[in-house]
C-alpha positions in Angstrom: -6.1 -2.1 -9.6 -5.9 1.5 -9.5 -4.7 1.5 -5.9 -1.8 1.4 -7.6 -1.2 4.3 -9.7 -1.7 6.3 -6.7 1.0 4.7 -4.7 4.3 4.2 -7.4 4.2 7.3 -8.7 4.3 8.7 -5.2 7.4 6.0 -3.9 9.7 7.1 -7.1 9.5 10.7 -5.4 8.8 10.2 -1.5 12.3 11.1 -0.3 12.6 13.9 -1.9 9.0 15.3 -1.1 9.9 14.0 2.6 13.4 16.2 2.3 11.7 19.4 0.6 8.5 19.4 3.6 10.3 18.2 6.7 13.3 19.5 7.0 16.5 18.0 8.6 15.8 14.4 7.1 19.5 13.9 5.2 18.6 12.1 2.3 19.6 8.4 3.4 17.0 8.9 6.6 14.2 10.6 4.0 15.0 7.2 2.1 14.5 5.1 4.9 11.1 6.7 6.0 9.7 6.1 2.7 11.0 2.7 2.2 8.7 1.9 5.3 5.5 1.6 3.1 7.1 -1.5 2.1 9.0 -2.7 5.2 5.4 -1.8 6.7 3.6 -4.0 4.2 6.3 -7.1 4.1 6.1 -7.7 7.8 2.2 -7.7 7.7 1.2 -9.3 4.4 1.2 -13.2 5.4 -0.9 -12.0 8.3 -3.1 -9.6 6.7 -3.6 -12.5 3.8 -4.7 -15.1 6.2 -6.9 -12.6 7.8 -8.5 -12.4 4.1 -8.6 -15.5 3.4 -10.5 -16.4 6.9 -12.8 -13.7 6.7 -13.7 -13.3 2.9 -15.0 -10.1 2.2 -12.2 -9.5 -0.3 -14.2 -6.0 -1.9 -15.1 -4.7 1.2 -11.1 -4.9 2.0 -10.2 -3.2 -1.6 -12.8 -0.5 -1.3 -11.6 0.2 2.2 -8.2 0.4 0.9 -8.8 2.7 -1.9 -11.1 4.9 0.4 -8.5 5.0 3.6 -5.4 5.9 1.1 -6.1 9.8 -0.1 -6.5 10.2 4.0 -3.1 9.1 4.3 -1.6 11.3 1.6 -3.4 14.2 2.8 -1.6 13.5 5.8 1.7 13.5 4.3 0.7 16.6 2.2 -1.3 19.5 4.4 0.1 18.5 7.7 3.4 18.2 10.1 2.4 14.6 11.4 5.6 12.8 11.6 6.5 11.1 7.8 7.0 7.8 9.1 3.2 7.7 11.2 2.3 8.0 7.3 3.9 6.0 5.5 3.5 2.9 7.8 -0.3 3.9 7.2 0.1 4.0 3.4 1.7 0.6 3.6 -0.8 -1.1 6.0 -3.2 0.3 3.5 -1.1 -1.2 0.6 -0.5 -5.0 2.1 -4.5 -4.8 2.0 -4.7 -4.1 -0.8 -2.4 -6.6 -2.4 -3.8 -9.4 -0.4 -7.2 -8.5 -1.1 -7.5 -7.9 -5.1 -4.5 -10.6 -6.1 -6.1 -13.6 -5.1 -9.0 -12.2 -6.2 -8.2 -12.8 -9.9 -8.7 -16.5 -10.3 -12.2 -16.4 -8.4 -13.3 -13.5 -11.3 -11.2 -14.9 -14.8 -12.1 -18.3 -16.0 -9.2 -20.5 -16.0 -8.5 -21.2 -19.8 -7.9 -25.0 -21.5 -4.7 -24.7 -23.2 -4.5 -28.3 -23.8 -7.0 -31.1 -23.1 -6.0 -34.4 -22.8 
C-alpha cells in the first residue's frame, strides 16, 4: 500500500513541476498532462483487473508495480522525455497496482462474524 505515498503527493504538485521543467505548458495544458495518470489508469483498469483476475499472480503484479514506478519518476525528474510519455507510464503502473493489491484484501483478512444467526 505504499505505492501510494509515492504517487499523491506527487499529483497534488505535478502541474506545477510539469510548468517549472518544461517550459511553454500554460497551466490548463500542464493540468491536463498530469491528470493523464488517471485518464491513463480509468481506461485500462477493467482490462488490467480481468487480466489479474485470469492470471493470478496478484504479488508478482504489486512488486512489479512498486519496482517499475521510481523508473518512471526518474523520467519525469533527470530527463526531457515528453511529460505525457510519463505520466501515461506512472498511471499504467498505478491501474496495476490498484487492481492488483485491492482485491487482494479479502483473500489475506479473515472475514469477521458480526452477527450469527
Amino acid at each position: 500500500m505504499f505505492f501510494y505515498n509515492g504517487v499523491f503527493p506527487f499529483m497534488a504538485d505535478a502541474s506545477k513541476f510539469i510548468q517549472d521543467k518544461y517550459s511553454g505548458y500554460s497551466q490548463q495544458a500542464a493540468a491536463y498532462i498530469a491528470g493523464a495518470v488517471y485518464d491513463s489508469s480509468l481506461v485500462l483498469s477493467a482490462a488490467v483487473g480481468i487480466l489479474i483476475d485470469c492470471v493470478g499472480l496478484r504479488g508478482l503484479f504489486a512488486v512489479r508495480c512498486a519496482v517499475l514506478t521510481p523508473p518512471v519518476f526518474a523520467l519525469l525528474a533527470f530527463t526531457f522525455v515528453p511529460p505525457l510519455v510519463s505520466t501515461i507510464c506512472l498511471g499504467i503502473t498505478y491501474s496495476f497496482a490498484a487492481a492488483s493489491l485491492w482485491p487482494s484484501i479479502p483473500l489475506v483478512v479473515p472475514q469477521l462474524m458480526w452477527c450469527t444467526f
